[in-house]
Backbone bond lengths (Angstrom), bond angles and torsions (degrees), N, CA, C in turn:
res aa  C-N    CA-C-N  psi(-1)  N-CA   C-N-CA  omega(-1)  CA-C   N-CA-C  phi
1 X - - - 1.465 - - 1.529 109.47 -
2 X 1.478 114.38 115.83 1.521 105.90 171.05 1.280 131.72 -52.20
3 X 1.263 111.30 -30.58 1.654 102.61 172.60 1.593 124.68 -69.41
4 X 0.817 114.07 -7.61 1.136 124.14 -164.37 1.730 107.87 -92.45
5 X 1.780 104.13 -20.73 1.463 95.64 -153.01 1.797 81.12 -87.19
6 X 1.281 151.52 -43.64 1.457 110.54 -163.87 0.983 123.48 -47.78
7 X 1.915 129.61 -33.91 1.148 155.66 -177.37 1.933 103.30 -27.65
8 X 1.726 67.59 -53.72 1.968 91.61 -148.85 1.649 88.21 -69.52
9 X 1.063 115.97 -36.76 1.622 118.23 -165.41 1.746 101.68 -63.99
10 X 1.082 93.27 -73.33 1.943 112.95 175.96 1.900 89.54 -23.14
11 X 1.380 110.51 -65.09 1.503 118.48 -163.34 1.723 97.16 -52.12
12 X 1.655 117.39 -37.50 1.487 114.29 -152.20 1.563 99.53 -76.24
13 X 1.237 117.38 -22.19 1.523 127.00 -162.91 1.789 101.42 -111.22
14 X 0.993 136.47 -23.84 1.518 136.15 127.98 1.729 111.10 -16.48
15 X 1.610 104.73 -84.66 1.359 110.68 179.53 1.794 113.95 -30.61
16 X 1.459 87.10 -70.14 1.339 108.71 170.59 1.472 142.01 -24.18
17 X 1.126 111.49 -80.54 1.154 127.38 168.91 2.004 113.87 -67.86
18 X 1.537 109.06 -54.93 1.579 104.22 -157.52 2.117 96.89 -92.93
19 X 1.576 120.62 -20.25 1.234 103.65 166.95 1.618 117.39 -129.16
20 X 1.191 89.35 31.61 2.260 100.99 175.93 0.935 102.35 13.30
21 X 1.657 107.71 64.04 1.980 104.46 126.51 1.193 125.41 -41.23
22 X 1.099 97.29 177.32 1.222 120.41 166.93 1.810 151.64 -97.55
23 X 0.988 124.70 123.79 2.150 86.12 -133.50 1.473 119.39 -62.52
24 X 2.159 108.10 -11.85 1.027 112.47 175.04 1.444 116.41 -58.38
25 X 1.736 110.28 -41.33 1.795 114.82 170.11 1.342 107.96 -51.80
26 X 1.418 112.08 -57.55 1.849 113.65 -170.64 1.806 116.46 -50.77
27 X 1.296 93.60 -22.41 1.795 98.93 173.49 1.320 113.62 -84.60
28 X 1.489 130.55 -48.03 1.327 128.98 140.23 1.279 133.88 -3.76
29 X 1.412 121.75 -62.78 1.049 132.59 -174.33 1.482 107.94 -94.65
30 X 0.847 120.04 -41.46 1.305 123.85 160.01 1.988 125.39 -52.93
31 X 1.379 123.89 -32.02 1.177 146.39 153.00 1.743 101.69 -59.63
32 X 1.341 103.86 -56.41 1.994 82.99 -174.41 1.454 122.39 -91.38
33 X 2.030 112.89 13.98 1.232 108.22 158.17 1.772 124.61 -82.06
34 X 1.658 102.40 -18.03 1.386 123.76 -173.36 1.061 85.98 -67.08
35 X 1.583 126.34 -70.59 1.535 139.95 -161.45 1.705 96.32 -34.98
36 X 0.916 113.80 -43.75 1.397 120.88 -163.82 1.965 94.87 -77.59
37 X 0.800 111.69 -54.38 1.816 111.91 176.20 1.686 110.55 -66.93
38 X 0.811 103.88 26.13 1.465 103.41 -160.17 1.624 80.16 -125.63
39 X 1.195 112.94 -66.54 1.416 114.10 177.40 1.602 122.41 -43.47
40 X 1.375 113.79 -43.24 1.733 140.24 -177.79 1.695 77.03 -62.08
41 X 1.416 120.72 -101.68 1.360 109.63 -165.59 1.370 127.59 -38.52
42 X 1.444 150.31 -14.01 1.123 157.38 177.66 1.401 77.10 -70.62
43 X 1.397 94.35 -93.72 2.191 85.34 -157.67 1.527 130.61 -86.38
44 X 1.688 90.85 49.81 1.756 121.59 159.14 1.437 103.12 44.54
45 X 1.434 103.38 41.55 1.818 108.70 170.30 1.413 101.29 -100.23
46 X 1.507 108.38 121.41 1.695 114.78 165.22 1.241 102.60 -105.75
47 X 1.835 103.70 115.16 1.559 116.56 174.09 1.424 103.62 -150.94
48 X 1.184 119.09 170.13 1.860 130.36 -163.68 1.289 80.45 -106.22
49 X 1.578 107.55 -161.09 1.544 115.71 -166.37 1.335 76.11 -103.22
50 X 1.476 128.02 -40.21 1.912 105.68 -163.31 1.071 102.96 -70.13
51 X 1.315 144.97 -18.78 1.526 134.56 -157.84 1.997 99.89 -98.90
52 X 1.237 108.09 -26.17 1.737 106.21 177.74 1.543 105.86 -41.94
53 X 1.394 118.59 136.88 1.885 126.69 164.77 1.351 104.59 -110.45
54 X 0.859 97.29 141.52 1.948 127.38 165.79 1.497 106.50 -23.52
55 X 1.493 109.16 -33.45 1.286 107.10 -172.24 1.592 119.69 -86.80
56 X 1.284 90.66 -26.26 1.879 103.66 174.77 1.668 113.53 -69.36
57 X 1.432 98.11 -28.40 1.319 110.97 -179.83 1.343 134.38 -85.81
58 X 1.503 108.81 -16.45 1.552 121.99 126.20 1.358 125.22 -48.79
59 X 0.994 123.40 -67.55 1.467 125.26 164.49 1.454 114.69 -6.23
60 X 1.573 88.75 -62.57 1.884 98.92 -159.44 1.886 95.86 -68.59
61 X 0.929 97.30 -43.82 1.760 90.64 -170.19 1.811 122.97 -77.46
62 X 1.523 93.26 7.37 1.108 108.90 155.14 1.783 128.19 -95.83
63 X 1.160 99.13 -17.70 1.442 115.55 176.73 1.330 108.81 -95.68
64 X 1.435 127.39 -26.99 1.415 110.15 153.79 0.872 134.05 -84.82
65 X 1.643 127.29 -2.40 1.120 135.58 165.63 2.031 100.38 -60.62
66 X 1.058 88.93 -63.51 1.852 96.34 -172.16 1.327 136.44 -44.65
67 X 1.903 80.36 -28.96 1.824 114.84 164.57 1.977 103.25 -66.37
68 X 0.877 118.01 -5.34 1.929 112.13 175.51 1.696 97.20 84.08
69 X 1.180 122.12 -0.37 1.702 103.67 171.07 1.577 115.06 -71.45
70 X 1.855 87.60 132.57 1.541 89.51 172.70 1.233 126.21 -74.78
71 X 1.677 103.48 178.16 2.008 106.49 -160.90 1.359 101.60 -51.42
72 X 1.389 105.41 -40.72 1.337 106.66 -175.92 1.247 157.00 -58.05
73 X 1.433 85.66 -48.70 1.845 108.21 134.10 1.255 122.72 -45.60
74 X 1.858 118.19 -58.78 1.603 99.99 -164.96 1.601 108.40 -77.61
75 X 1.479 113.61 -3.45 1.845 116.97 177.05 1.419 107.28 -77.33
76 X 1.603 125.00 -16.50 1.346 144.82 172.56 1.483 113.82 -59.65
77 X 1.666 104.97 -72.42 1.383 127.99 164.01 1.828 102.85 -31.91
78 X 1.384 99.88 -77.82 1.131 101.10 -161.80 1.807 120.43 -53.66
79 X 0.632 115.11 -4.81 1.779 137.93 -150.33 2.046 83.50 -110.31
80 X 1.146 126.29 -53.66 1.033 127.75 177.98 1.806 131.63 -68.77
81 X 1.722 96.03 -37.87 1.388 118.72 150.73 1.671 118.75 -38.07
82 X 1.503 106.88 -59.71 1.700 117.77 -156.54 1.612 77.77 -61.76
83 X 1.730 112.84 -57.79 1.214 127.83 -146.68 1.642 116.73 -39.53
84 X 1.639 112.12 -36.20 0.956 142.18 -164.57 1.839 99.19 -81.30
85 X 1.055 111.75 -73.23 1.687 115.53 175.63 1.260 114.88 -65.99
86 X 1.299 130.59 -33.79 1.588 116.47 160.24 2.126 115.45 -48.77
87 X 1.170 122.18 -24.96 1.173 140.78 172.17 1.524 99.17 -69.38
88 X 1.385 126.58 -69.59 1.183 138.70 -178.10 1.541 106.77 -25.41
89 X 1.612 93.84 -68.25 2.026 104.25 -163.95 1.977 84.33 -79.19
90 X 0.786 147.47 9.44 1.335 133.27 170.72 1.702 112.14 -91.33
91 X 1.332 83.78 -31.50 2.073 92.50 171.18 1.388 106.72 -95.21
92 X 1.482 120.54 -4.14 1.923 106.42 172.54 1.443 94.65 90.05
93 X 1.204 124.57 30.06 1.995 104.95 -172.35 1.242 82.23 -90.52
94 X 1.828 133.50 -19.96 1.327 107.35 -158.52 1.482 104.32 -173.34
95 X 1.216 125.91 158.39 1.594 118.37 -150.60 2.000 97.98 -113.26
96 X 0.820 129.44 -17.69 1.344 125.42 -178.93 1.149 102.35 -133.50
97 X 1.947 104.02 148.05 1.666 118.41 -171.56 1.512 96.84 -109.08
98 X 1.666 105.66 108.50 1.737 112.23 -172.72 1.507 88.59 -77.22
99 X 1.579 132.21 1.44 2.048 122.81 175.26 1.635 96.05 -84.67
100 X 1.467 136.86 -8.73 1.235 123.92 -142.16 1.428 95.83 -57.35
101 X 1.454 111.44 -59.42 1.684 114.95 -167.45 1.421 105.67 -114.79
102 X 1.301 110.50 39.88 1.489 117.94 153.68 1.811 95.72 -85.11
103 X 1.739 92.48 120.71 1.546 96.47 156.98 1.842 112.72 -127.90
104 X 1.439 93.33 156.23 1.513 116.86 175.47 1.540 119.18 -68.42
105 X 1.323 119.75 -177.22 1.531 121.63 -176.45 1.370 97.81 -86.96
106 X 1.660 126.24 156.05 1.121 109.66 176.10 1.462 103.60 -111.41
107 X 1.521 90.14 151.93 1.700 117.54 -159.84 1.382 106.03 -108.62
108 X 1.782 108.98 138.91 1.434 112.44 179.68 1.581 104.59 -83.00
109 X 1.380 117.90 -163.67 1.858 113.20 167.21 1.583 83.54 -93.35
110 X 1.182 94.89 128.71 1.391 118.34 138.02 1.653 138.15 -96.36
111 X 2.176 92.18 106.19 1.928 76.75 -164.38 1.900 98.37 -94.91
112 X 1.302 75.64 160.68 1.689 81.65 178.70 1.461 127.18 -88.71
113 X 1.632 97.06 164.27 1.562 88.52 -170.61 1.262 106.92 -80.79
114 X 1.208 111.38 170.61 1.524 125.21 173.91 1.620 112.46 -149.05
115 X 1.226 121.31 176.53 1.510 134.95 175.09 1.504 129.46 -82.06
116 X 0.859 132.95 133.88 1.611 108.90 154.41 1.129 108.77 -86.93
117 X 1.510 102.09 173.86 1.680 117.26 -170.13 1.350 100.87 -57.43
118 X 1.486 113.68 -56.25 1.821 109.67 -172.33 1.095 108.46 -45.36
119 X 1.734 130.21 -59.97 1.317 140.66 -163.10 1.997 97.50 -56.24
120 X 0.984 122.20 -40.21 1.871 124.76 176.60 1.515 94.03 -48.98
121 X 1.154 104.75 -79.62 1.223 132.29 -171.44 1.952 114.14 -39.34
122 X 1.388 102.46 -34.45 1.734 100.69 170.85 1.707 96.53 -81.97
123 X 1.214 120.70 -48.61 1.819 116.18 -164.73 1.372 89.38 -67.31
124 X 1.474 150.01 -25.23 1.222 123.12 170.89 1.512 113.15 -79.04
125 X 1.596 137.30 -47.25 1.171 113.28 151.45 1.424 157.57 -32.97
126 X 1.582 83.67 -10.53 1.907 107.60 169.37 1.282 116.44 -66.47
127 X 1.366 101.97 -25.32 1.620 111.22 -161.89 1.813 125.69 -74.19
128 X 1.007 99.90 92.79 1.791 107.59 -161.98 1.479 85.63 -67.00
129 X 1.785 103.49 113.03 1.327 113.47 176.11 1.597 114.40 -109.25
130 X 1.590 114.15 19.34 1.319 91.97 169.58 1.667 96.78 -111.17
131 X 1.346 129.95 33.92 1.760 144.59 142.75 1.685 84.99 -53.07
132 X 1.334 100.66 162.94 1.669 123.46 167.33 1.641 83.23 -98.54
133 X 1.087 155.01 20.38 1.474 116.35 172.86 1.795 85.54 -136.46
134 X 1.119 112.51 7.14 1.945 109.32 177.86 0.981 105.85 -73.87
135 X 1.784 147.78 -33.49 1.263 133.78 170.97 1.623 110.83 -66.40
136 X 1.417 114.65 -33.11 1.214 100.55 172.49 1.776 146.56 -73.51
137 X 1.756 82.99 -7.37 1.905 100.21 -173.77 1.920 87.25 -95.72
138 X 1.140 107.66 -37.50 1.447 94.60 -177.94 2.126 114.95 -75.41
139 X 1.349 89.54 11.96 1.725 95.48 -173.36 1.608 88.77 -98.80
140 X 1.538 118.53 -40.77 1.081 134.93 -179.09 1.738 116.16 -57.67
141 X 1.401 129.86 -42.83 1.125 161.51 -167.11 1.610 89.97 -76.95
142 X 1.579 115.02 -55.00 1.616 92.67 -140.66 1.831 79.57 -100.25
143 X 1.585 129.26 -18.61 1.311 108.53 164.27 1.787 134.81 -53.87
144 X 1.499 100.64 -38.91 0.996 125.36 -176.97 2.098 102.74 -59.81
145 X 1.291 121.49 -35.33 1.542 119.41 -171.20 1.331 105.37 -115.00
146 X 1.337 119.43 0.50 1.679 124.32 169.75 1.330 89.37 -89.66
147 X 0.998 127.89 -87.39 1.500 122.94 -163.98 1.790 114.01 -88.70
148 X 0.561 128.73 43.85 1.846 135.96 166.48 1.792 100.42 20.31
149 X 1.204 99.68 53.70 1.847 111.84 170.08 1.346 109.90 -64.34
150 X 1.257 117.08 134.04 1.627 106.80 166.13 1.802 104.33 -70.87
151 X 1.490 128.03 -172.51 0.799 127.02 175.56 1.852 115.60 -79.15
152 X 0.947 128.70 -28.08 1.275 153.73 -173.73 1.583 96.84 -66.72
153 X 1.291 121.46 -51.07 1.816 135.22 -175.72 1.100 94.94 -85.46
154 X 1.482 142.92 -3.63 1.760 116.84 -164.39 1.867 77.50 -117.00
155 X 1.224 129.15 -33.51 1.727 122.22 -155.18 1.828 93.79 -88.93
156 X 1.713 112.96 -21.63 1.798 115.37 -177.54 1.621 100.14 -103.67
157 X 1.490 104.53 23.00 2.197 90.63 179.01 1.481 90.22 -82.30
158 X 1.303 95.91 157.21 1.209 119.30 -177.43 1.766 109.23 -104.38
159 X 1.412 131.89 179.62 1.467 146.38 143.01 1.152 108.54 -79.60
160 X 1.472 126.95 -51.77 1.602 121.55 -164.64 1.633 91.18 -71.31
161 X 0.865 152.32 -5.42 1.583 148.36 -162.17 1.928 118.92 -122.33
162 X 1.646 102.59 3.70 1.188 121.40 -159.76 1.483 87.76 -112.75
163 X 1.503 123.65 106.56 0.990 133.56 147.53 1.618 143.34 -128.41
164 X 1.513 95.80 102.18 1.357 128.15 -163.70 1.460 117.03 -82.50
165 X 1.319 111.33 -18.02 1.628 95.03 -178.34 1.444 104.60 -71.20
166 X 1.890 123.59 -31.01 1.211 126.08 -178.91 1.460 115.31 -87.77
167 X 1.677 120.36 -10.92 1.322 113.87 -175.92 1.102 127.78 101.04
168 X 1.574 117.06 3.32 1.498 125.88 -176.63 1.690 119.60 -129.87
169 X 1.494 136.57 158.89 0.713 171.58 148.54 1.435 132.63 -58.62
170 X 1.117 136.80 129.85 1.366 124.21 164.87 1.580 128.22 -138.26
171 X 1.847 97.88 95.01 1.642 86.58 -158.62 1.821 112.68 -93.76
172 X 1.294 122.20 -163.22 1.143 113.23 170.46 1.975 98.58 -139.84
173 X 1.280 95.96 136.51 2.041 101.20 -166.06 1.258 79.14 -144.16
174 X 1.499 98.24 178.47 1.564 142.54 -147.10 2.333 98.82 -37.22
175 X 1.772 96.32 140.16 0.904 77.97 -163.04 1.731 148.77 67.53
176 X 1.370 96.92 28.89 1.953 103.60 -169.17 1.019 122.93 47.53
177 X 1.457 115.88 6.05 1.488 115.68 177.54 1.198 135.00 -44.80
178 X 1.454 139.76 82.36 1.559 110.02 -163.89 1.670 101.05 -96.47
179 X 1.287 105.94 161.67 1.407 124.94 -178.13 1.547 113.32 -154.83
180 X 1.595 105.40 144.63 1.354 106.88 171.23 1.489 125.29 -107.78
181 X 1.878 101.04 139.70 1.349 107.72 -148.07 1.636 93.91 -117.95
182 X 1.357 134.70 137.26 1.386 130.70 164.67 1.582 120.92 -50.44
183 X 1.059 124.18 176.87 1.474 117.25 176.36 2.032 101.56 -168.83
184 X 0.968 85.65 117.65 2.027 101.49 -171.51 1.207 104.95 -64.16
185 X 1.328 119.62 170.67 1.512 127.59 -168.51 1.335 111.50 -92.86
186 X 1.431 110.16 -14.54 1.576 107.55 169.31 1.486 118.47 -65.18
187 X 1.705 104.14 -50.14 1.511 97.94 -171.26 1.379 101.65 -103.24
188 X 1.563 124.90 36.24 1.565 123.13 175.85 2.186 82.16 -111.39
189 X 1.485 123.20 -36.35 1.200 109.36 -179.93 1.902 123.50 -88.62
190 X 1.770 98.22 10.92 1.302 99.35 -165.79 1.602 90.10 -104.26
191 X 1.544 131.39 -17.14 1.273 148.23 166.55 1.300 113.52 -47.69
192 X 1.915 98.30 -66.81 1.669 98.46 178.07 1.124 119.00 -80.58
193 X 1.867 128.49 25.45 1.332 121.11 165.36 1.647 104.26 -102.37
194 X 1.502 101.23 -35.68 1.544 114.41 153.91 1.899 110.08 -20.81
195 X 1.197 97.58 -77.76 1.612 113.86 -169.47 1.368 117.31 -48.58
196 X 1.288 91.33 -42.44 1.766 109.43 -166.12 2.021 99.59 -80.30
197 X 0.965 120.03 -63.38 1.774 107.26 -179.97 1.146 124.88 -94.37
198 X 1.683 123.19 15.52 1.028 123.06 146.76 1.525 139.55 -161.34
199 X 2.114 122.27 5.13 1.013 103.67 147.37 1.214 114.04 -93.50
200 X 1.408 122.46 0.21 1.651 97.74 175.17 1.300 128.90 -74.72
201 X 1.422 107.86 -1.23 2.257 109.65 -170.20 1.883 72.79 -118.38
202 X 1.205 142.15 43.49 1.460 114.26 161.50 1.717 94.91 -113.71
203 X 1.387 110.13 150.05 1.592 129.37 -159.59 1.799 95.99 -100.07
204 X 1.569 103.48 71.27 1.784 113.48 -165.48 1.634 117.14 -66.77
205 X 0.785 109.13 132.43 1.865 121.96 -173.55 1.738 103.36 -67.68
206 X 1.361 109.74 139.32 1.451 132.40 164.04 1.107 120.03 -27.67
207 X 1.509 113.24 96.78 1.853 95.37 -165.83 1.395 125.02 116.81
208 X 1.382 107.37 -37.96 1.414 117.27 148.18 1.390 150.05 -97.10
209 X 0.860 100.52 19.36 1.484 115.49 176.66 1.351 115.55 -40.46
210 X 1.709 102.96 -77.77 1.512 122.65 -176.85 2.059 121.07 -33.10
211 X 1.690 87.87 -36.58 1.600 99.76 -177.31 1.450 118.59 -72.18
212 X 1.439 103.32 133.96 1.407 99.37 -160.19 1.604 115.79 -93.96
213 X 1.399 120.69 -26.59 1.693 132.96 151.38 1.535 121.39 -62.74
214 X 1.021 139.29 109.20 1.670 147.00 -177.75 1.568 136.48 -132.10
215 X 0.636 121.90 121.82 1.481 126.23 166.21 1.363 104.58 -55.05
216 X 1.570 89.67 150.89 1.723 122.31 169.25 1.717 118.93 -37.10
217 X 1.860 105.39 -28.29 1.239 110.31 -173.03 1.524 97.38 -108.07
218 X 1.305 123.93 3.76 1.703 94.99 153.79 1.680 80.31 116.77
219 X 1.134 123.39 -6.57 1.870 114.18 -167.72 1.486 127.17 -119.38
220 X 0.879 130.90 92.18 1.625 133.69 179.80 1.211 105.79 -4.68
221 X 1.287 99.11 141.54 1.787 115.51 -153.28 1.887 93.75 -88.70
222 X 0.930 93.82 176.41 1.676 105.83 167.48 1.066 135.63 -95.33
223 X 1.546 131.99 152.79 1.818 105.75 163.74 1.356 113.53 -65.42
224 X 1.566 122.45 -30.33 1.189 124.98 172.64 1.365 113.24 -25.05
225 X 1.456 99.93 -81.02 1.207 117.04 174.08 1.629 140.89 -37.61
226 X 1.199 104.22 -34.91 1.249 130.89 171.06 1.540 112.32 -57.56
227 X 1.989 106.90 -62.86 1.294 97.38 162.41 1.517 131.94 -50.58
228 X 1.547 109.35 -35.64 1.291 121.01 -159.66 2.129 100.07 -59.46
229 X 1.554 103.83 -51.71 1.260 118.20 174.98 1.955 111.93 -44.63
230 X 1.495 107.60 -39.32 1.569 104.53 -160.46 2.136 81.90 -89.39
231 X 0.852 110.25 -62.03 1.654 98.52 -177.46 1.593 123.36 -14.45
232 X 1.696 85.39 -61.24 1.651 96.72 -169.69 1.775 105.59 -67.00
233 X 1.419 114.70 -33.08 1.614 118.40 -176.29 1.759 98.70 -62.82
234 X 1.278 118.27 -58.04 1.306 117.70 176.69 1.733 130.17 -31.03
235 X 1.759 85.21 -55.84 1.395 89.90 168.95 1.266 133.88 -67.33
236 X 1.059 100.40 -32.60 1.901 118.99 -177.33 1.693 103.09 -62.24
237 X 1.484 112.78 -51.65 1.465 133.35 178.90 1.906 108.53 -70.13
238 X 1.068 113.69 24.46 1.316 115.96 -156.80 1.393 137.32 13.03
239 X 1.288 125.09 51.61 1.340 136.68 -162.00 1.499 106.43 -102.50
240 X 1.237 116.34 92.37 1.515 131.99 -178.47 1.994 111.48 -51.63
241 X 0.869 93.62 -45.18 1.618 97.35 170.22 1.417 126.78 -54.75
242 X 1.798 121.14 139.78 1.227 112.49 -147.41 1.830 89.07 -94.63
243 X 1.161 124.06 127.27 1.845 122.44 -157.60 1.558 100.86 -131.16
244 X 1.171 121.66 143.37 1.504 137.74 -170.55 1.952 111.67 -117.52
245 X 1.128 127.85 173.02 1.513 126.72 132.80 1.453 113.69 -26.76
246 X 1.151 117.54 -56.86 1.445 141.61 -166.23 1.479 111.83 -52.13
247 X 1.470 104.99 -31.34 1.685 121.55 -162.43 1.707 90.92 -70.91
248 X 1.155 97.90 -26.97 2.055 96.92 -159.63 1.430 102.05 -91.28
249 X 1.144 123.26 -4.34 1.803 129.24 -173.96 1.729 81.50 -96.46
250 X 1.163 111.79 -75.37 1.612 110.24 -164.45 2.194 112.02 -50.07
251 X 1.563 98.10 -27.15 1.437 96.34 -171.56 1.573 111.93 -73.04
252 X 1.853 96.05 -18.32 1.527 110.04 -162.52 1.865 101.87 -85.32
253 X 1.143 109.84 -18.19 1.291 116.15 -175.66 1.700 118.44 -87.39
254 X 1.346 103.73 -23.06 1.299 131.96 -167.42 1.573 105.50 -76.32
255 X 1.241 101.29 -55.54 1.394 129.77 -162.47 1.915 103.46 -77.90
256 X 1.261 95.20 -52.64 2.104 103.70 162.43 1.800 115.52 -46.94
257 X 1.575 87.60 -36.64 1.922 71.62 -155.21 2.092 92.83 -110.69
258 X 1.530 96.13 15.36 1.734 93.78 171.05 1.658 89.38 -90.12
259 X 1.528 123.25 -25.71 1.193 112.28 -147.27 1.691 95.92 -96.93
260 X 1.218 111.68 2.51 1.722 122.51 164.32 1.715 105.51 108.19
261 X 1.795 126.24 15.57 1.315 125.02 171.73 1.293 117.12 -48.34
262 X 1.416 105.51 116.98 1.966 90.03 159.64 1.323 119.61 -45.34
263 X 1.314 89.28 131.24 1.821 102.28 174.32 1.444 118.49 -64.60
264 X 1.389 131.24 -28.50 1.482 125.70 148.64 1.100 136.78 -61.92
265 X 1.075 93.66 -15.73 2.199 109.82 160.19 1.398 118.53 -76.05
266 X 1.632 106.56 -52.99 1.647 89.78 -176.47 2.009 99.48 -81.89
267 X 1.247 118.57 -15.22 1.580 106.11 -174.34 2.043 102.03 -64.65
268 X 1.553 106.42 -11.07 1.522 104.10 174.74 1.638 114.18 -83.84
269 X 1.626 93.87 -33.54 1.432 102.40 -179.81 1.773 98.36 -70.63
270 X 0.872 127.36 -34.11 1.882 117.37 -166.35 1.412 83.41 -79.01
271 X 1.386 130.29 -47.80 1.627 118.32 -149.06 1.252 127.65 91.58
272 X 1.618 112.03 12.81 1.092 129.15 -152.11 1.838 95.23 -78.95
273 X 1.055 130.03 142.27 1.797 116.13 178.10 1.435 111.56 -87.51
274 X 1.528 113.50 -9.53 1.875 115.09 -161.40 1.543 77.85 -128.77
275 X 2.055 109.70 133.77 1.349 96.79 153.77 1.464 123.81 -74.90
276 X 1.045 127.80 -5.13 1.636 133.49 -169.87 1.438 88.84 -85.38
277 X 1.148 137.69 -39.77 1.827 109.09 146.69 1.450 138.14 -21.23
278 X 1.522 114.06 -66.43 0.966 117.81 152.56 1.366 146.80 -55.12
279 X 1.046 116.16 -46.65 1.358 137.85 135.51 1.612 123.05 20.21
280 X 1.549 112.12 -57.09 1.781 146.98 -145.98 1.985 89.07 -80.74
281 X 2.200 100.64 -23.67 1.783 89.63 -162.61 1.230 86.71 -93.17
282 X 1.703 142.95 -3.87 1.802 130.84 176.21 1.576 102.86 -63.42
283 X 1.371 115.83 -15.84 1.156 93.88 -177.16 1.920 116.47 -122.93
284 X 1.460 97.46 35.51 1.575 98.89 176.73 1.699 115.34 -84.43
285 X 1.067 106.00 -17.09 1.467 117.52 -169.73 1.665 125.30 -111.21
286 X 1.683 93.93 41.75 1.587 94.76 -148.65 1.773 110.28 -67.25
287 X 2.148 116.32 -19.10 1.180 143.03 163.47 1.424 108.38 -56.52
288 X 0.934 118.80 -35.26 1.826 110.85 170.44 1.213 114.39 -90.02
289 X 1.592 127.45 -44.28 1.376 138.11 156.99 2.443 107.44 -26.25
290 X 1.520 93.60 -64.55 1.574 110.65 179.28 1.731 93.13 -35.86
291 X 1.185 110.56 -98.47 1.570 154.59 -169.00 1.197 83.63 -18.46
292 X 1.756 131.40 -51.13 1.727 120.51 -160.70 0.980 116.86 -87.49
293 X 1.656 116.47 -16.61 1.006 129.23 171.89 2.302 114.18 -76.27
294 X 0.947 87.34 -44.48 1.685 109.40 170.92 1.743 101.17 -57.53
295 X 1.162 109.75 -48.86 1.622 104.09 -174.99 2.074 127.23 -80.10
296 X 1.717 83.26 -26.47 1.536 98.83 -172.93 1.645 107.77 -99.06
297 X 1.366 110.22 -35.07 1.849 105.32 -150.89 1.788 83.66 -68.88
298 X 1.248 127.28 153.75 1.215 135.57 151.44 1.365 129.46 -76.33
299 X 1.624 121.97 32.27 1.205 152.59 171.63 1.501 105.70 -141.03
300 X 1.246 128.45 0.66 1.587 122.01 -155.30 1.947 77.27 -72.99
C-alpha cells in the first residue's frame, strides 16, 4: 500500500539511525509491516496506520495464524507490529496504540540445539583438507566454537581487530555493539595455517583486504555461504540434525557453563545485554545436572 510506505521508511531510518540495527533486523521489521499490508489489501481495506483498530488487528493475526506460521513467528510479527506504532505515538503521528492489548500466542522456552564435543569433532573430520579452501572451512569451524560468533561477526571479522599474540578478538554484534571475545590456541593456530596456504597466494579484491574469511576470488564470503559450507560438512559427517552457524554459538555456551563458567562471563562472551538470555544454556543439561545430584547428595 503506498501510503503506508513513508510511514514504513521514517520507521526504517528510526531503527537505523537512532538504535543501529542491524540491516538484517531492519528487513525484519520491515517484512512484518508489509505482512501487515498484505493483509489490508487481501480484504480490500484502504486505511493509514493511524486509522487501523484493534479489531482489524485481530483479524490479521488470525490470518496468519491460518497462513501455518508458527507461534513463534507470529510472536515475531507481532513484536515488530507494536515495534512500529510505539515509533508512531513517539513522533505524534497519532494519539492511541490500537497494539496496546493486542496479544501474541503464548510461547514455551525454547532451548536450543547444540553439539557435543564428539559430534564438532566428526564435522571437523569431514573437512577434506587437501581442497585449497579445507584449511579455510576448518579456520571457519574452529572460529565459530572458540569464540561463539554469531554468523554476522564471523563473515564482518576483521585482521586489524585480530589480536593473537594476546588471545583476543574484537567483534562488533547486534546494535554496533563491539565487544571483546577470547580466542584459544587451537583456532588462533588453525587461522595462521588458514593464512599461510591459502589467503596469502589469493589475488584479493579492492575493499577487502581487512576481511579475514574469503573466497577463491579475493571477496568476503557470505552467510549464505557459510551455511552452505556447515550443511554439506554435516552431511558428509553424518549428522542427522538440521545445524546452522548458530549451532556453534549455542554449543559454545553449553559446553562453558557444563564445564562450571560464570554465567556473567560467557553472557560477555555472547554479548548478550540481558543475563536471562543467557540463562536458557543452565538449563540444557538438566540429565547431567540429575545424575550429580543422584551420585553426590547424601539423600540422592
Amino acid at each position: 500500500m503506498k501510503a503506508w510506505a513513508p510511514y514504513i521508511k521514517g520507521f526504517r531510518s528510526y531503527l537505523q539511525l537512532e538504535r543501529s540495527l542491524s540491516s538484517n533486523t531492519l528487513e525484519a521489521y520491515e517484512h512484518d509491516i508489509e505482512k501487515l499490508c498484505q493483509f489490508l489489501d487481501y480484504k480490500k481495506l484502504v486505511v493509514t496506520p493511524e486509522g487501523i483498530k484493534h479489531e482489524t488487528l485481530q483479524e490479521f493475526l488470525m490470518w496468519i495464524h491460518e497462513l501455518g506460521m508458527t507461534a513463534r513467528t507470529q510472536a515475531r510479527v507481532i513484536s515488530g507490529i507494536k515495534a512500529f506504532y510505539k515509533y508512531l505515538l513517539m513522533e505524534n503521528m497519532m494519539q492511541d496504540d490500537p497494539t496496546e492489548l493486542l496479544e501474541g500466542p503464548k510461547l514455551g522456552q525454547k532451548l536450543p540445539d547444540f553439539l557435543t564435543v564428539e559430534e564438532i569433532n566428526a564435522l571437523i573430520g569431514a573437512i577434506d583438507r587437501s581442497k585449497p579452501e579445507g584449511e579455510r572451512n576448518k579456520a571457519i569451524i574452529e572460529t565459530l566454537y572458540s569464540c561463539g560468533l554469531r554468523v554476522s561477526e564471523l563473515v564482518n571479522l576483521k585482521l586489524s581487530l585480530c589480536f593473537f599474540d594476546i588471545g583476543f578478538i574484537k567483534v562488533t554484534g547486534k546494535g554496533n555493539k563491539e565487544r571483546i571475545v577470547p580466542v584459544g590456541s587451537v583456532a588462533i593456530n588453525q587461522l595462521q595455517r588458514y593464512f599461510e596456504s591459502y589467503r596469502n597466494h589469493l589475488n584479493i579484491k579492492a575493499g577487502q583486504e581487512d576481511y579475514v574469511f574469503l573466497n577463491r576470488r579475493g571477496a568476503r564470503l557470505t552467510r549464505v555461504m557459510i551455511f552452505t559450507i556447515i550443511k554439506d560438512l554435516a552431511r558428509i559427517a553424518g549428522i542427522r540434525n538440521s545445524i546452522s552457524p548458530h549451532t556453534f554459538r549455542h554449543s559454545f555456551a553449553t559446553h562453558l557453563i557444563e564445564g562450571g563458567a560464570d554465567l556473567r562471563a560467557v553472557q560477555e562472551m555472547l554479548g548478550h545485554s540481558s543475563i536471562t538470555t543467557t540463562e536458557i544454556y543452565t538449563h540444557l543439561d538438566r540429565e547431567y545436572l540429575r545424575s550429580a545430584i543422584l551420585q553426590f547428595h547424601p539423600r540422592g
